[in-house]
Gaussian input, Z-matrix of N, CA and C with variables (Angstrom, degrees):
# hf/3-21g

backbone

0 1
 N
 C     1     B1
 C     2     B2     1     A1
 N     3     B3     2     A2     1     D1
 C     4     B4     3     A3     2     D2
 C     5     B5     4     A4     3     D3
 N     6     B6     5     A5     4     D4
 C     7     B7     6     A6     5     D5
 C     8     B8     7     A7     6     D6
 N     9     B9     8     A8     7     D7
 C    10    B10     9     A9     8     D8
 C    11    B11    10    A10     9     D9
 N    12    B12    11    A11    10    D10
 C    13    B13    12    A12    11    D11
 C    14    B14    13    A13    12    D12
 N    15    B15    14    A14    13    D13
 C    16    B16    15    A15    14    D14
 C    17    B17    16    A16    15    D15
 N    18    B18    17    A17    16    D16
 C    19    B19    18    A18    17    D17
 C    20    B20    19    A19    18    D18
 N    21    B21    20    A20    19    D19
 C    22    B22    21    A21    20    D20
 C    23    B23    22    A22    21    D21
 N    24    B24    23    A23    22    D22
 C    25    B25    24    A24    23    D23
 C    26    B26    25    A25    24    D24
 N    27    B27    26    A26    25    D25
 C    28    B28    27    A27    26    D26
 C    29    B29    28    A28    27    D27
 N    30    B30    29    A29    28    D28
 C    31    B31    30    A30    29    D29
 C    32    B32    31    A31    30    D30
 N    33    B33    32    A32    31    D31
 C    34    B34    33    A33    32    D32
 C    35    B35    34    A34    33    D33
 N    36    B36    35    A35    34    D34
 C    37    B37    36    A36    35    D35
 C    38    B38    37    A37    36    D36
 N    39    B39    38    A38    37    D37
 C    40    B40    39    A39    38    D38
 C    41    B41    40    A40    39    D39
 N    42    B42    41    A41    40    D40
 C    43    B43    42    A42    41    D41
 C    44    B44    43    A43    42    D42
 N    45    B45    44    A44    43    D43
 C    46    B46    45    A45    44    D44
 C    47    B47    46    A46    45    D45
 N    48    B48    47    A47    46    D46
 C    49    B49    48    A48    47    D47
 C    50    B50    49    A49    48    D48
 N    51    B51    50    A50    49    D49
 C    52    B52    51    A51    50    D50
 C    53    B53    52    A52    51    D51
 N    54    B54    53    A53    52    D52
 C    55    B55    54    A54    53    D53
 C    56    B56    55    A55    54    D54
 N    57    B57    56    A56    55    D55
 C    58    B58    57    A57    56    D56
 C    59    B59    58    A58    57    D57
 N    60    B60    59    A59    58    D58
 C    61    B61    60    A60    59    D59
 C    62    B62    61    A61    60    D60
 N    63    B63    62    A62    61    D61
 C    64    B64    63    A63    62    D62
 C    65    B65    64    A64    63    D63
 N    66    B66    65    A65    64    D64
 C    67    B67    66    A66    65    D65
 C    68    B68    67    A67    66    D66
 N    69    B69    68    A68    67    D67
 C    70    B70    69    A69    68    D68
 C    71    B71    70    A70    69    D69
 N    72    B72    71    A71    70    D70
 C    73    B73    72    A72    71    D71
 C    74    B74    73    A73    72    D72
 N    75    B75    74    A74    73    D73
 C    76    B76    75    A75    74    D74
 C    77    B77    76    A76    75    D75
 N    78    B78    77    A77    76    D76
 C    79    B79    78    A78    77    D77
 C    80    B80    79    A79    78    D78
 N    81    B81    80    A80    79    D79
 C    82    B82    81    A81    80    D80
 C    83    B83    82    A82    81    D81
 N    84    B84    83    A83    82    D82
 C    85    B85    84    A84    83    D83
 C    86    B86    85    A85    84    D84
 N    87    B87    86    A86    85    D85
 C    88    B88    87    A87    86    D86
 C    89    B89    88    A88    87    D87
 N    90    B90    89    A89    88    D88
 C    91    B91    90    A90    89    D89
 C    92    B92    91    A91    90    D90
 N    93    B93    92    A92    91    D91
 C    94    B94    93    A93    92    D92
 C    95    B95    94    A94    93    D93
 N    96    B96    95    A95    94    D94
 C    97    B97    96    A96    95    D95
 C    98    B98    97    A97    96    D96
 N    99    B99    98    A98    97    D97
 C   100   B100    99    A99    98    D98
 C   101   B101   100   A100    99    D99
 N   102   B102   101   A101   100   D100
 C   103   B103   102   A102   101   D101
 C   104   B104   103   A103   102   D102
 N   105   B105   104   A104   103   D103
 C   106   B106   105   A105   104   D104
 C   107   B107   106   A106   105   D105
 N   108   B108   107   A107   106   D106
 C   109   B109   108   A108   107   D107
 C   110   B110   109   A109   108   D108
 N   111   B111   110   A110   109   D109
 C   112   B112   111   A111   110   D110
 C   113   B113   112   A112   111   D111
 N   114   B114   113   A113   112   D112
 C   115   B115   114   A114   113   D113
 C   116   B116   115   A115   114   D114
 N   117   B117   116   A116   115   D115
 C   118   B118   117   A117   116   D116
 C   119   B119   118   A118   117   D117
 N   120   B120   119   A119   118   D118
 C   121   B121   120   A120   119   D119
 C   122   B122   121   A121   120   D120
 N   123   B123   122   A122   121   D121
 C   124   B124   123   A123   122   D122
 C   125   B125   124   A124   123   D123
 N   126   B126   125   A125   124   D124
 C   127   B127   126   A126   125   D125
 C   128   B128   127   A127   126   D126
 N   129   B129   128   A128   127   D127
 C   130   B130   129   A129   128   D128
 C   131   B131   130   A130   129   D129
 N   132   B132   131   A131   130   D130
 C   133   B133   132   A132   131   D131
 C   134   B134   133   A133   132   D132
 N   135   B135   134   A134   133   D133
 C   136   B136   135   A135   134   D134
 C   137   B137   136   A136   135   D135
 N   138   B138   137   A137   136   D136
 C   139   B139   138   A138   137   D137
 C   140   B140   139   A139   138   D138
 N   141   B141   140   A140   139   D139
 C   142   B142   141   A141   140   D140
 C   143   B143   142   A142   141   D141
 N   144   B144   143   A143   142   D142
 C   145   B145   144   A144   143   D143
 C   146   B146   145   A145   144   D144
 N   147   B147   146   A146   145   D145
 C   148   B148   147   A147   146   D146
 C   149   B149   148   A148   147   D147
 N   150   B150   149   A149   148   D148
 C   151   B151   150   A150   149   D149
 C   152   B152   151   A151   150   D150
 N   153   B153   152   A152   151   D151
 C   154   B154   153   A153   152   D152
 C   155   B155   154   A154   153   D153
 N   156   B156   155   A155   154   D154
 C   157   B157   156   A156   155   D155
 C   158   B158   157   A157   156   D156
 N   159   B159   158   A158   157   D157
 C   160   B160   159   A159   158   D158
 C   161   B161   160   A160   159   D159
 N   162   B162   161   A161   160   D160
 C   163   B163   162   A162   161   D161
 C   164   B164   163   A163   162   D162
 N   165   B165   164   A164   163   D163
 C   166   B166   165   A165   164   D164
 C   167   B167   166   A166   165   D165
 N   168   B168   167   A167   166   D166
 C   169   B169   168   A168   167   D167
 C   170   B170   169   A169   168   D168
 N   171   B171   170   A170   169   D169
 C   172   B172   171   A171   170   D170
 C   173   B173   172   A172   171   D171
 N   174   B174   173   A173   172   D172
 C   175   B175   174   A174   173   D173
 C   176   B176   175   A175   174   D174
 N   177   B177   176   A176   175   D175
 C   178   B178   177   A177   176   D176
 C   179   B179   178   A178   177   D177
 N   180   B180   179   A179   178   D178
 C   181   B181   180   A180   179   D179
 C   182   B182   181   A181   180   D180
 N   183   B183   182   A182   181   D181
 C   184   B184   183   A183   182   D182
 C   185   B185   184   A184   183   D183
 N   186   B186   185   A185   184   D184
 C   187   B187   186   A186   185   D185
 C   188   B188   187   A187   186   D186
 N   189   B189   188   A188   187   D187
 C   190   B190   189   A189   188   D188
 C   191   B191   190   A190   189   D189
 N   192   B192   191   A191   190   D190
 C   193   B193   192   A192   191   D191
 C   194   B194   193   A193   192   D192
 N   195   B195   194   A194   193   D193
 C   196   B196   195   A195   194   D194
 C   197   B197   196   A196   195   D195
 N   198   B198   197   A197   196   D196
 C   199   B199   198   A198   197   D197
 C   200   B200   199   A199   198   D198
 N   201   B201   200   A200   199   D199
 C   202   B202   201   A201   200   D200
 C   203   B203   202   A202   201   D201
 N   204   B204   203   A203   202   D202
 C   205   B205   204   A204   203   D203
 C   206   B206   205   A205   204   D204
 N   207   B207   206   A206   205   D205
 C   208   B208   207   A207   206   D206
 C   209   B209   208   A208   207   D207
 N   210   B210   209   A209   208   D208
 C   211   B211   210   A210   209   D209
 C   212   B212   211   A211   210   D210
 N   213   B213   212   A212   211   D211
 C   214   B214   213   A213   212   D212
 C   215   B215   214   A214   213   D213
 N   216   B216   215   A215   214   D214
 C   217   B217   216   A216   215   D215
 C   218   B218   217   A217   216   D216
 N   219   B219   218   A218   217   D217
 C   220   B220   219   A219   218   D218
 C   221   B221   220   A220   219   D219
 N   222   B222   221   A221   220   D220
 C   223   B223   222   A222   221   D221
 C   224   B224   223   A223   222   D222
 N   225   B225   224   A224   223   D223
 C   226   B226   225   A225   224   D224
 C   227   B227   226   A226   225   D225
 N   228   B228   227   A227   226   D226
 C   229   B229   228   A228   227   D227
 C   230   B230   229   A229   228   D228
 N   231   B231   230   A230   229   D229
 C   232   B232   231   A231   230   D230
 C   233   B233   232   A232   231   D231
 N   234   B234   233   A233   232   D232
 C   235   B235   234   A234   233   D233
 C   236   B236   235   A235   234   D234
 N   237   B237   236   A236   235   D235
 C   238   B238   237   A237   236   D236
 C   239   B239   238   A238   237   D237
 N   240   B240   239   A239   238   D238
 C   241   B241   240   A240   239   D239
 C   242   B242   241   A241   240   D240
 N   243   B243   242   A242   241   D241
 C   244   B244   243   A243   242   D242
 C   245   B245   244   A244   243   D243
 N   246   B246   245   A245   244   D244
 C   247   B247   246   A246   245   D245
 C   248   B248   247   A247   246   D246
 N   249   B249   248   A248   247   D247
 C   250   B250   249   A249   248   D248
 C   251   B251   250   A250   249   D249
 N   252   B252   251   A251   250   D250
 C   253   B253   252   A252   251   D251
 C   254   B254   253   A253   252   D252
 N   255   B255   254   A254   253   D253
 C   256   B256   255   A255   254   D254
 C   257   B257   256   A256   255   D255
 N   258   B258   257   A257   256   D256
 C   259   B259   258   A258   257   D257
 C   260   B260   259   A259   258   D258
 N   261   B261   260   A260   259   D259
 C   262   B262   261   A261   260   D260
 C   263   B263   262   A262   261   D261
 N   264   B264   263   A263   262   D262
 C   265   B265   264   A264   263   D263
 C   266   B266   265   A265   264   D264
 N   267   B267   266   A266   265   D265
 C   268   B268   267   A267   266   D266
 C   269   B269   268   A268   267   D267
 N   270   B270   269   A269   268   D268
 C   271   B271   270   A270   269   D269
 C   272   B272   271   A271   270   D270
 N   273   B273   272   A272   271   D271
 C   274   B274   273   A273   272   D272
 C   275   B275   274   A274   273   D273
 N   276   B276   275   A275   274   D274
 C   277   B277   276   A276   275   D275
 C   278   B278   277   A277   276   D276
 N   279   B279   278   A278   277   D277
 C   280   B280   279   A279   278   D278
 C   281   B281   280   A280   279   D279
 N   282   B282   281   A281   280   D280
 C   283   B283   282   A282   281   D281
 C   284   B284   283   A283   282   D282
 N   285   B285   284   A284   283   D283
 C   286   B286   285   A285   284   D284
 C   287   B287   286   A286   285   D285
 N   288   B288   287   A287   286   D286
 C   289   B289   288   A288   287   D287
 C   290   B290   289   A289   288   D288
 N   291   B291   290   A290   289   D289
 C   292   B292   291   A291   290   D290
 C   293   B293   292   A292   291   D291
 N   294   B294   293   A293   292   D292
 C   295   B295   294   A294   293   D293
 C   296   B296   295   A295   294   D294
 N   297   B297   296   A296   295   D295
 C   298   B298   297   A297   296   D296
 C   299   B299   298   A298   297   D297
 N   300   B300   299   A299   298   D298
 C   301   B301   300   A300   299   D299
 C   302   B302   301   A301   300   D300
 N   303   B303   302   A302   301   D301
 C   304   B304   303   A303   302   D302
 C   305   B305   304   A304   303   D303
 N   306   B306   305   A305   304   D304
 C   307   B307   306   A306   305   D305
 C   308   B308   307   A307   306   D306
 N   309   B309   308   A308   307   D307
 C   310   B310   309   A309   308   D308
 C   311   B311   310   A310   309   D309
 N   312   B312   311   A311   310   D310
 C   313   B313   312   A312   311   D311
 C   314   B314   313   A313   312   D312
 N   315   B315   314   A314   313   D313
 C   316   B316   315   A315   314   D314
 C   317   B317   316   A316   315   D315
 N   318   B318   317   A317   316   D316
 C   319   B319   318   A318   317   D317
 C   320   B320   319   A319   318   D318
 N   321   B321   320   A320   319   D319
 C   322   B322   321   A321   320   D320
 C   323   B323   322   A322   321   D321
 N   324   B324   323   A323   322   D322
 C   325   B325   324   A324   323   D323
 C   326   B326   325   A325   324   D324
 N   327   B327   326   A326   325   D325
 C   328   B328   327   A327   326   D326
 C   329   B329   328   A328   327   D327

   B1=1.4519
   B2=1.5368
   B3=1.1122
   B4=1.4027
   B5=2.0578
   B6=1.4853
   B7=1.4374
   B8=1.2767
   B9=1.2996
   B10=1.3895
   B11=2.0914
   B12=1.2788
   B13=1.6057
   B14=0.7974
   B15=1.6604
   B16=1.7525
   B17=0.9647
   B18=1.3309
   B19=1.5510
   B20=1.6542
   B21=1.4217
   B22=1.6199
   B23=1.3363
   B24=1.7209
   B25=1.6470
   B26=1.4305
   B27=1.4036
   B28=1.6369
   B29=1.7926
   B30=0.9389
   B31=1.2791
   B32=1.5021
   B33=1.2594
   B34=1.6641
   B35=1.7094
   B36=1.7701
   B37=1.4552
   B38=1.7156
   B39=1.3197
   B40=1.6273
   B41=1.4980
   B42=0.9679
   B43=1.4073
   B44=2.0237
   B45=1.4688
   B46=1.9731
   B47=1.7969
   B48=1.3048
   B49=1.6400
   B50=1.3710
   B51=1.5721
   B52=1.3833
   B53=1.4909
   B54=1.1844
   B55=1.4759
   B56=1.1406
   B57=1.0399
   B58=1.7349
   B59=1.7375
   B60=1.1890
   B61=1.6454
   B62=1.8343
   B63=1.3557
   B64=1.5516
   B65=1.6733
   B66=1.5132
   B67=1.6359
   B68=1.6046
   B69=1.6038
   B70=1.8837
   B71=1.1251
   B72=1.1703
   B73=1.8243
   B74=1.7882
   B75=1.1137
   B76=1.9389
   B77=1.4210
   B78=1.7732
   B79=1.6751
   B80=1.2316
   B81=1.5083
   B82=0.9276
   B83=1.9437
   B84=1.1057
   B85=1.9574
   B86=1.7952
   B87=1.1915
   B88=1.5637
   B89=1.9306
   B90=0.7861
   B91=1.7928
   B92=1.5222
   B93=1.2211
   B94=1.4161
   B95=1.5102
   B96=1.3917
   B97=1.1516
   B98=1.4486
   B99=1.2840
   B100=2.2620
   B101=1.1270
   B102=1.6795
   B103=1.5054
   B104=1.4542
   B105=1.5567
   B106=1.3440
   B107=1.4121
   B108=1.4348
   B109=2.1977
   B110=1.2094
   B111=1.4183
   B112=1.8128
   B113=1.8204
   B114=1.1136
   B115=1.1593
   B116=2.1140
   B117=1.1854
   B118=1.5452
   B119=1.6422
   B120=1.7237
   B121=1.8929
   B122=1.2593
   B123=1.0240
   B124=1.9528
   B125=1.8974
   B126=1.1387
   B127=1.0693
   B128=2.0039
   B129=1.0409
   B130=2.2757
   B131=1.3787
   B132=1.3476
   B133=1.2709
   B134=1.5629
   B135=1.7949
   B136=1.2176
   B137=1.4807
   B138=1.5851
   B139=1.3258
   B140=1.9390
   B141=1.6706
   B142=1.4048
   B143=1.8016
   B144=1.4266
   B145=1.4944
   B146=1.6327
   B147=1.6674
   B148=1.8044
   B149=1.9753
   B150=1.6734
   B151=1.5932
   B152=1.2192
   B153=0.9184
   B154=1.6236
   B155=1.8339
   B156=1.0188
   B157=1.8006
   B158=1.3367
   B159=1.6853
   B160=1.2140
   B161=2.0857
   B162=1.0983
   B163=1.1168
   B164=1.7958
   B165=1.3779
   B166=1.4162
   B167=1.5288
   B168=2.1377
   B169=2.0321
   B170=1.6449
   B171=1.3082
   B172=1.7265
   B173=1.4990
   B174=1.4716
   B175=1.5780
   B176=1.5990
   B177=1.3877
   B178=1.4055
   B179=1.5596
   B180=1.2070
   B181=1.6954
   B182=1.7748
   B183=1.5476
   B184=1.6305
   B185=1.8382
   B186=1.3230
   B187=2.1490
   B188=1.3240
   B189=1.1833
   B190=1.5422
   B191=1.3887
   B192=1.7509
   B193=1.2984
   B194=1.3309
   B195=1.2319
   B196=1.9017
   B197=1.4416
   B198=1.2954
   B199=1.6295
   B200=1.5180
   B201=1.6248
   B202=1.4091
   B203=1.6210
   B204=1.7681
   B205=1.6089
   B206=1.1263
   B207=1.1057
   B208=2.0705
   B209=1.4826
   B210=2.0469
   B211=1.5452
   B212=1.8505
   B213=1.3352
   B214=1.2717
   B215=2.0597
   B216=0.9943
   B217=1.4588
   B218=1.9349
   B219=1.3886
   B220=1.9731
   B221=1.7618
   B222=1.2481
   B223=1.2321
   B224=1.4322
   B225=1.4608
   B226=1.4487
   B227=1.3966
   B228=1.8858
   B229=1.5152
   B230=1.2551
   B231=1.5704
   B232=1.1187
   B233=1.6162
   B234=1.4167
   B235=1.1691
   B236=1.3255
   B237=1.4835
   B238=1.5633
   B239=1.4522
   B240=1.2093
   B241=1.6463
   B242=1.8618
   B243=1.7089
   B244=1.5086
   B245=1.4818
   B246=1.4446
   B247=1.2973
   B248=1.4612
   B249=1.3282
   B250=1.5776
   B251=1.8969
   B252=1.4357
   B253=1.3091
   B254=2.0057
   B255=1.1499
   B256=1.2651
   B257=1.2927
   B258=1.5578
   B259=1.6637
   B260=1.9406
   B261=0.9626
   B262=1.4566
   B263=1.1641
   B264=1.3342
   B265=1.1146
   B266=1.8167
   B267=1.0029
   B268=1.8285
   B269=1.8536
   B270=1.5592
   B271=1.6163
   B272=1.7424
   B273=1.5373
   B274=1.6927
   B275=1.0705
   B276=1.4008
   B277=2.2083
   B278=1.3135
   B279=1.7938
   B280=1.1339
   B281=1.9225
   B282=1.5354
   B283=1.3394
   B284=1.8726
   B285=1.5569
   B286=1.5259
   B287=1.7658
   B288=1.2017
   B289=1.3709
   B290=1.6142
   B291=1.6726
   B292=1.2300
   B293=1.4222
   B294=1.9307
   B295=1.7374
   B296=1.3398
   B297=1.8762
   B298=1.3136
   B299=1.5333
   B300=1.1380
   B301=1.7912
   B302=1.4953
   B303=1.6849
   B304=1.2878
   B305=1.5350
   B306=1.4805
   B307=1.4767
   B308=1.2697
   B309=1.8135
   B310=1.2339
   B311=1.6548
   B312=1.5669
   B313=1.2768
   B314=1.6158
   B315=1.3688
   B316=1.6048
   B317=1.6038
   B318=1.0432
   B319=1.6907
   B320=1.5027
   B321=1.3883
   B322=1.1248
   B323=1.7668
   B324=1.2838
   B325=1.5643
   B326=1.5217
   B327=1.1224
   B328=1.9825
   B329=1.3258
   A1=109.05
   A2=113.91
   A3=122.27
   A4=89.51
   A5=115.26
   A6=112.01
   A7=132.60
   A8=124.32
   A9=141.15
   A10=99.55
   A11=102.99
   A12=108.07
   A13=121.44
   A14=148.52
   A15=127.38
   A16=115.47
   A17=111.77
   A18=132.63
   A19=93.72
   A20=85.58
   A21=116.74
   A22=92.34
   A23=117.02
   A24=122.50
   A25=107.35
   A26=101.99
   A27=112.59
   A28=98.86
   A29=124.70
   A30=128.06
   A31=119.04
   A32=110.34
   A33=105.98
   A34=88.32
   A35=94.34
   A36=120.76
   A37=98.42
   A38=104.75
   A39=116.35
   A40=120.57
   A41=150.28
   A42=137.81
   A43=102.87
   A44=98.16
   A45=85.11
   A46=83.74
   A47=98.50
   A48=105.37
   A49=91.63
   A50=103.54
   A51=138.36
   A52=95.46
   A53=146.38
   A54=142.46
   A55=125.77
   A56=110.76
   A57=116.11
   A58=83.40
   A59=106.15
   A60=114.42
   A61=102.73
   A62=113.83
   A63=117.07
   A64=88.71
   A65=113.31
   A66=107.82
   A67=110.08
   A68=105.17
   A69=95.86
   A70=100.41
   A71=127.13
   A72=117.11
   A73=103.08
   A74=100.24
   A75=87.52
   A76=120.55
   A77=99.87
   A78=117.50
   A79=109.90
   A80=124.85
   A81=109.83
   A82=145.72
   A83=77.07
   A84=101.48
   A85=81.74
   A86=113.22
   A87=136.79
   A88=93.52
   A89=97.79
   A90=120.16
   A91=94.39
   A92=107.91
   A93=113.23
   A94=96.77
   A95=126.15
   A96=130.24
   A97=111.59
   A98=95.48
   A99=102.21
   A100=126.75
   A101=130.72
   A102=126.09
   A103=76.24
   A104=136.98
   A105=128.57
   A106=135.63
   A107=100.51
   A108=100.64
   A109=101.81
   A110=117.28
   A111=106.00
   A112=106.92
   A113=113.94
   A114=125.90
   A115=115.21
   A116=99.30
   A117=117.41
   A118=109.32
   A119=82.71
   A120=77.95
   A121=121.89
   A122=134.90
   A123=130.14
   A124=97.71
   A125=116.60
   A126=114.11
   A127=93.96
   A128=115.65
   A129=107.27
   A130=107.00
   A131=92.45
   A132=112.39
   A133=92.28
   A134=132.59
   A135=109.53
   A136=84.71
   A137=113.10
   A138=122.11
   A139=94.28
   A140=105.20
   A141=108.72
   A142=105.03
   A143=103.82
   A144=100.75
   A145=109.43
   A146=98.89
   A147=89.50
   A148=129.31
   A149=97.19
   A150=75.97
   A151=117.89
   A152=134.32
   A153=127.36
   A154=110.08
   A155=100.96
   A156=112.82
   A157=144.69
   A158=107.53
   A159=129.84
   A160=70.22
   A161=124.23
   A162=151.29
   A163=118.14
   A164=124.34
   A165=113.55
   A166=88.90
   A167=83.64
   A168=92.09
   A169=66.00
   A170=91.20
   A171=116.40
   A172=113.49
   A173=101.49
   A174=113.28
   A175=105.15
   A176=104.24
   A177=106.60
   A178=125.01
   A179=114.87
   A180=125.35
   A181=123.79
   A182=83.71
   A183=94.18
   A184=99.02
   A185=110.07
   A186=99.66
   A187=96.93
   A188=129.93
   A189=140.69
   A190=98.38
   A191=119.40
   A192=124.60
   A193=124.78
   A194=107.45
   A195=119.73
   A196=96.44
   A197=117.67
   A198=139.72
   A199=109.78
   A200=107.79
   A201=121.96
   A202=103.80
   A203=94.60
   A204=95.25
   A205=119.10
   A206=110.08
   A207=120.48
   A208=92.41
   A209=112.75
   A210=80.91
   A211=74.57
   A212=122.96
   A213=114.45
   A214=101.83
   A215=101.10
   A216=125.84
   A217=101.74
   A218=112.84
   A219=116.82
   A220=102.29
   A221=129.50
   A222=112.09
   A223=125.23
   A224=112.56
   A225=115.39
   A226=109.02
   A227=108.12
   A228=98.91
   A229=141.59
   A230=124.08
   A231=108.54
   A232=129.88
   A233=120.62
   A234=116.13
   A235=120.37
   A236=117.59
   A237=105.09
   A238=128.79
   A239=95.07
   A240=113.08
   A241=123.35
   A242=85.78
   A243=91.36
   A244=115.83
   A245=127.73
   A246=135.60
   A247=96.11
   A248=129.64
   A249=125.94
   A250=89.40
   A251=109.50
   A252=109.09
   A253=92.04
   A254=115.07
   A255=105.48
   A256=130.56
   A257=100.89
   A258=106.30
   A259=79.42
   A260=140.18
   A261=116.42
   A262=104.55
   A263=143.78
   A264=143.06
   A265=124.11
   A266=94.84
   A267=98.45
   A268=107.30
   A269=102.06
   A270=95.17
   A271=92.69
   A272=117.58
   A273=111.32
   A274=119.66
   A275=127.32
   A276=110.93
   A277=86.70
   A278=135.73
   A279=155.01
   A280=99.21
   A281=117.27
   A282=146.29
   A283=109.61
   A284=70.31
   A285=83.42
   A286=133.38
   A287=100.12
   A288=104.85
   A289=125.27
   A290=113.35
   A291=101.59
   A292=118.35
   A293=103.53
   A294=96.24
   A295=111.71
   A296=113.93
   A297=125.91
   A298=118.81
   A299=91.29
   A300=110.59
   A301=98.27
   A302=125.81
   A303=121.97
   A304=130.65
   A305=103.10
   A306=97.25
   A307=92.60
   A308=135.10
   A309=120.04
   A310=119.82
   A311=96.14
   A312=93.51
   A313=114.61
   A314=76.77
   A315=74.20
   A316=140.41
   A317=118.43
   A318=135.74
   A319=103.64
   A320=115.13
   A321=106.50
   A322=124.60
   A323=112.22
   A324=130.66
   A325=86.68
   A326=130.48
   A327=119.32
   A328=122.11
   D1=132.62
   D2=-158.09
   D3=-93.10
   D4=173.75
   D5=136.80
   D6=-100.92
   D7=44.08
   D8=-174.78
   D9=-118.16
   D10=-25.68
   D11=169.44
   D12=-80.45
   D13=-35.03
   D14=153.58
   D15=-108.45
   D16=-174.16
   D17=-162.32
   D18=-68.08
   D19=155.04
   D20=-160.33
   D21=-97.05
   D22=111.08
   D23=169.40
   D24=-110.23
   D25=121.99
   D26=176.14
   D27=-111.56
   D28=62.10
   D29=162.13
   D30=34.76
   D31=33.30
   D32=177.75
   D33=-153.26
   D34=-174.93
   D35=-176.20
   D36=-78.07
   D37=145.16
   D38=154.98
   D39=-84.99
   D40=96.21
   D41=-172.93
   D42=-96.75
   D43=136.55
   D44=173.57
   D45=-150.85
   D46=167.37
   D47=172.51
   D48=125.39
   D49=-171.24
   D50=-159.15
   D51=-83.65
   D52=-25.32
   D53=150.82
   D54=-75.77
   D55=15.76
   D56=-171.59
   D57=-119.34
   D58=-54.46
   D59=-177.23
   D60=-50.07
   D61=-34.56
   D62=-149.53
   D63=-93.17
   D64=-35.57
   D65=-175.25
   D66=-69.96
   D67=-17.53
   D68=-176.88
   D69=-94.14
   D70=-16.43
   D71=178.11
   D72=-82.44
   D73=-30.16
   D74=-176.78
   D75=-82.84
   D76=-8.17
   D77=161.57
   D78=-69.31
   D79=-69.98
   D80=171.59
   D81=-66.92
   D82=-9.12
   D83=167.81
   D84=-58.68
   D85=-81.61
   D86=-174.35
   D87=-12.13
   D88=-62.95
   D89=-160.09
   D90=-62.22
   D91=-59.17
   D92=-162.14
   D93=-62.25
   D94=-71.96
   D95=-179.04
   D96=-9.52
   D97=-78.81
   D98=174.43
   D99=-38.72
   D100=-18.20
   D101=-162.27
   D102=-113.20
   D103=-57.92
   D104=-151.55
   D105=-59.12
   D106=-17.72
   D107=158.62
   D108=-64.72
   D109=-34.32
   D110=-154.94
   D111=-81.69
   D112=-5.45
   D113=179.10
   D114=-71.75
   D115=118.29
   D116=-179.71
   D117=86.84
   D118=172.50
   D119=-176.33
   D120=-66.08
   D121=8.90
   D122=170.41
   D123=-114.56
   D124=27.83
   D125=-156.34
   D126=-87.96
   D127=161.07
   D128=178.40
   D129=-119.07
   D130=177.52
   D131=-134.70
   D132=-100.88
   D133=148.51
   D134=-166.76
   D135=-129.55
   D136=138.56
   D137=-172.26
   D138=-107.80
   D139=112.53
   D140=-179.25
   D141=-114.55
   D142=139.53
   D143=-167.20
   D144=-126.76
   D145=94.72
   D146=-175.00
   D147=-58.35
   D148=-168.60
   D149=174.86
   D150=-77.90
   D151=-8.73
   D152=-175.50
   D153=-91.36
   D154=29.52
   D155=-150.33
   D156=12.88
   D157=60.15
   D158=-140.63
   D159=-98.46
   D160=156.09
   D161=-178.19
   D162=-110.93
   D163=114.30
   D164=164.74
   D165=-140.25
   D166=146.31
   D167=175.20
   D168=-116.86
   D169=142.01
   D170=135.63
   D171=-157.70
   D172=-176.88
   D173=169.16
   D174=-142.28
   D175=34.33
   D176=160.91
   D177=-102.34
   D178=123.69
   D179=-161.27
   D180=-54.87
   D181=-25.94
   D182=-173.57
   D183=-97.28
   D184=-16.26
   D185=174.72
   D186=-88.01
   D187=-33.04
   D188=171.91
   D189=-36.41
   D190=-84.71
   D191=175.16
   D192=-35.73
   D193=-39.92
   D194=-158.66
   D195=-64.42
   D196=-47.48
   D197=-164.62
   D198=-58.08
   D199=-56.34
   D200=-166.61
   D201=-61.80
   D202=136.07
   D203=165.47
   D204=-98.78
   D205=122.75
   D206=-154.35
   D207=-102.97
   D208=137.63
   D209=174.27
   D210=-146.71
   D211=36.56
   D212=173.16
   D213=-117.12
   D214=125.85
   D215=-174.92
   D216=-29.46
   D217=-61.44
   D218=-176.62
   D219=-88.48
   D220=-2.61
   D221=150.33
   D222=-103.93
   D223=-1.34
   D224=158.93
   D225=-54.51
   D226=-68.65
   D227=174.38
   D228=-65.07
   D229=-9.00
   D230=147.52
   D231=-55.47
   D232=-51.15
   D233=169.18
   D234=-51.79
   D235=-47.45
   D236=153.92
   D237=-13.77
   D238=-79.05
   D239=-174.57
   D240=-45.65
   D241=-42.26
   D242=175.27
   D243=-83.90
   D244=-1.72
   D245=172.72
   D246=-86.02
   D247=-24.61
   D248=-163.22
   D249=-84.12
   D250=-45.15
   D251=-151.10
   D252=-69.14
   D253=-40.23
   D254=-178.18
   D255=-77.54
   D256=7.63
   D257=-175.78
   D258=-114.56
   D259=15.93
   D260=169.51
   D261=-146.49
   D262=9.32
   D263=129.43
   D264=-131.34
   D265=14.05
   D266=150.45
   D267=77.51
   D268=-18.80
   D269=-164.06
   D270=-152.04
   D271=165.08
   D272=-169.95
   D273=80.59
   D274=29.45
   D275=170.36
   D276=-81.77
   D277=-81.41
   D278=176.75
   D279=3.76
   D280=-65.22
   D281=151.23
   D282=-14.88
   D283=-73.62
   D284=-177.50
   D285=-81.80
   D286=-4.89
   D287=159.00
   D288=-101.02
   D289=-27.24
   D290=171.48
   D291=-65.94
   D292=-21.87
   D293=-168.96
   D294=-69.16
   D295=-26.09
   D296=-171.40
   D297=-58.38
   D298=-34.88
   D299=-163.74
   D300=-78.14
   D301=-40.64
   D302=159.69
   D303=-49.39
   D304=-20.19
   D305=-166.39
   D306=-101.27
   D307=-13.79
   D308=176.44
   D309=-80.88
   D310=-7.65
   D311=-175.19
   D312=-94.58
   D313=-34.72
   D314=152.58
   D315=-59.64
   D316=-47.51
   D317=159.01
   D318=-34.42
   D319=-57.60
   D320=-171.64
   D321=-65.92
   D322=-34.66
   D323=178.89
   D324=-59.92
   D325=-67.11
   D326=-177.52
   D327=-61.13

């Protein structure tokens, strides 16, 4: 008997449904929230303070992301995504996460 013939146990709970759907949209709500003042020219400045209490201000969307310690599974990939968008076109995470967060919220209302 191989382990490719039953179900795959990773020692924890499975959770799926309409709360599973509602916890990745309020993650990424979460996410979005933080980049979206800093977004446009009146947009502010976000003062992030690591553990060693190293200090950065910006209001750029993708050092914003880089910084944050993400430890929920759909706001990882958003930050993903906006780390992808700024390594292949250089400008738009900020862009690209508020639009994201619209389309999940949307998903969810249907």
């Amino acid at each position: 008997m191989s382990l490719l013939d039953g179900p795959l146990n990773v020692l924890g709970q499975r959770t799926t449904g309409e709360s599973v759907r509602t916890q990745n949209v309020m993650a990424a709500s979460a996410i979005a929230n933080i980049v979206k003042s800093s977004l446009g020219p009146v947009g502010l400045d976000k003062m992030l303070v690591d553990d060693i209490g190293d200090v950065t201000i910006t209001n750029d969307g993708a050092t914003i992301l880089k910084l944050l310690e993400v430890e929920h599974p759909a706001a990882k990939v958003l930050c993903e995504l906006a780390e992808l968008q700024d390594k292949e076109v250089g400008d738009g995470t900020t862009s690209v996460v508020s639009n994201d967060i619209s389309l999940y919220q949307l998903k969810l209302l249907t």
